[in-house]
C-alpha positions in Angstrom: 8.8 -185.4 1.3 6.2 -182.5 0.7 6.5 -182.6 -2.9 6.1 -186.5 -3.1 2.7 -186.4 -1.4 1.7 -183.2 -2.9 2.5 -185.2 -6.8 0.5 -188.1 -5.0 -2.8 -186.1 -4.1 -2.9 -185.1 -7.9 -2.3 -188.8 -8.9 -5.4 -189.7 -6.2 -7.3 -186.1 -8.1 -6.1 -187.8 -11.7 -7.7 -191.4 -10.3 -11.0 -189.9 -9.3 -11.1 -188.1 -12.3 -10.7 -191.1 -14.9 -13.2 -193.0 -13.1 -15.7 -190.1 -12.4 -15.8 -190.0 -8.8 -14.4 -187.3 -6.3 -13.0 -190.3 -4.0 -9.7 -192.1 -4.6 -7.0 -192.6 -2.4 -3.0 -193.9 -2.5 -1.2 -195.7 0.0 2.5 -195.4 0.0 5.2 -197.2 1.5 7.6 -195.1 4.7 9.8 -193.8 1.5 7.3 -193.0 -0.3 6.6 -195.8 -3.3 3.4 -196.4 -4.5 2.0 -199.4 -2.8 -1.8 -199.3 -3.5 -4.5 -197.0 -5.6 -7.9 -196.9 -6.0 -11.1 -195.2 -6.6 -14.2 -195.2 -4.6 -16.3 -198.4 -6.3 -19.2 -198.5 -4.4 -21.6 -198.7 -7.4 -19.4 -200.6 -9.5 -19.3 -203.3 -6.4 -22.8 -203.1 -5.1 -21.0 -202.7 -2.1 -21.2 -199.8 0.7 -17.7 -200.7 2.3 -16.0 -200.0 -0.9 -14.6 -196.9 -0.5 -11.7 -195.6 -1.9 -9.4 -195.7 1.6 -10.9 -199.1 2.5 -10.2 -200.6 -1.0 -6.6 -199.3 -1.4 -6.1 -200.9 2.2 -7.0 -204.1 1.2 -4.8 -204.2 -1.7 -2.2 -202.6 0.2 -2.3 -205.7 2.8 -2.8 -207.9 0.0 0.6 -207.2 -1.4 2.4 -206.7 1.6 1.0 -210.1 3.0 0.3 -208.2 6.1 -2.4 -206.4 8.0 -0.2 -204.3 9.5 0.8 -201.1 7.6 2.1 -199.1 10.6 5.1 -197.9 8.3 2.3 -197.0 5.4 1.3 -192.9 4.4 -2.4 -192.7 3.2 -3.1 -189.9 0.7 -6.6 -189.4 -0.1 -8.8 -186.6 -1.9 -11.5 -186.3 1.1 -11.1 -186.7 4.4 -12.1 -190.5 5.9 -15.4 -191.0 6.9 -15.7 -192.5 10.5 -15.7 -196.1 8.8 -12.4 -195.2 6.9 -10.8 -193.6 9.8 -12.0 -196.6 12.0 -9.6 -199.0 8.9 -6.9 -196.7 9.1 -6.3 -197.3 13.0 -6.5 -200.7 12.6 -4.3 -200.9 10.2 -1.8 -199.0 11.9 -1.0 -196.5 9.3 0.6 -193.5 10.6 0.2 -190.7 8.1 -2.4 -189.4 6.8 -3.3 -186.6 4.0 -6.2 -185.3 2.6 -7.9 -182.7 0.3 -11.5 -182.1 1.5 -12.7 -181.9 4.9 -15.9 -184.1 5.7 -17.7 -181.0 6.4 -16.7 -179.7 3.1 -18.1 -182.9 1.3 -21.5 -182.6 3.1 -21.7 -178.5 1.7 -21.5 -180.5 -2.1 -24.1 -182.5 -1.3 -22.8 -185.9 -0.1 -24.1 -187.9 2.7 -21.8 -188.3 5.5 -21.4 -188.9 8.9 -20.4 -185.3 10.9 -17.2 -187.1 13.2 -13.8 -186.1 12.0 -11.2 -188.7 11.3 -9.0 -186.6 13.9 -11.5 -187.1 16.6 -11.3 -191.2 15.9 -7.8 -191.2 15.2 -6.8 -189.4 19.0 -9.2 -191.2 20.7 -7.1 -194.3 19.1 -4.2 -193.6 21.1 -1.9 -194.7 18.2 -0.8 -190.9 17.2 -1.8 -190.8 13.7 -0.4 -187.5 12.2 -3.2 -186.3 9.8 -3.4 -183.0 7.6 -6.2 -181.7 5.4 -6.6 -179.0 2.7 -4.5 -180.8 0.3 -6.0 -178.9 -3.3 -8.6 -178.6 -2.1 -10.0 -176.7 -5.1 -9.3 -179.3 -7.3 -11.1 -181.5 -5.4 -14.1 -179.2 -5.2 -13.8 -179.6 -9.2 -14.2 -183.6 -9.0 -17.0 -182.6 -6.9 -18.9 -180.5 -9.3 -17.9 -182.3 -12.3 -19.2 -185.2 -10.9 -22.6 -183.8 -9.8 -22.5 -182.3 -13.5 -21.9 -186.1 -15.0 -24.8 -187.4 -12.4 -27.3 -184.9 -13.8 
């Protein structure tokens, strides 16, 4: 299991990569096939509710014909923002896996709100297992090669 989300954080690092953004995230089905993936495409969309977790949700639900993902694993390069988090208990998913820590993303530079995803997810009630740290320095590099591409 450890090395199947660890080879999907460095698909989500690979994703956010190839389309110049630190953010991308992966949702994967409870044995651990790819079920959605997507970059953050809030420029590309004009649209401040596209980030990379909400996005991959909606295609996850899309092709599952569901809303409810409670058997789903969410692997993203930065921790959920409060909106993100706020998706991923209504979805249901259960697992979740991140590089950065939202106080980490702010130190680069990027505007966020200063609420963990923990602190939503246990006030939730649903008992949404979440672990951050993932590669973390090769998210840090998205980060900086992304401020580099910006400048």
């Amino acid at each position: 299991m450890r090395t199947t989300i660890e080879t999907m954080m460095h698909y989500a690092i690979h994703l956010a990569k190839k389309n110049q953004t630190p953010y991308a995230a992966i949702i994967l089905t409870s044995d651990y096939k790819l079920l959605a993936a997507s970059p953050n495409t809030v420029s590309e969309n004009n649209d401040v509710t596209a980030h990379a977790e909400i996005n991959a949700i909606r295609m996850a639900g899309e092709r599952l014909g569901t809303t409810d993902l409670h058997d789903c694993i969410l692997v993203t390069t930065c921790e959920p923002c409060p909106m993100c988090a706020s998706a991923v208990v209504w979805s249901g998913i259960q697992r979740v896996y991140f590089g950065l820590s939202i106080q980490q993303i702010q130190q680069k530079g990027h505007r966020q709100i200063p609420l963990n995803s923990a602190d939503i997810y246990s006030k939730s009630g649903n008992g949404i297992y979440s672990e951050g740290g993932l590669f973390d320095s090769e998210v840090l590099a998205l980060f900086d090669n992304y401020k580099k591409a910006k400048s």
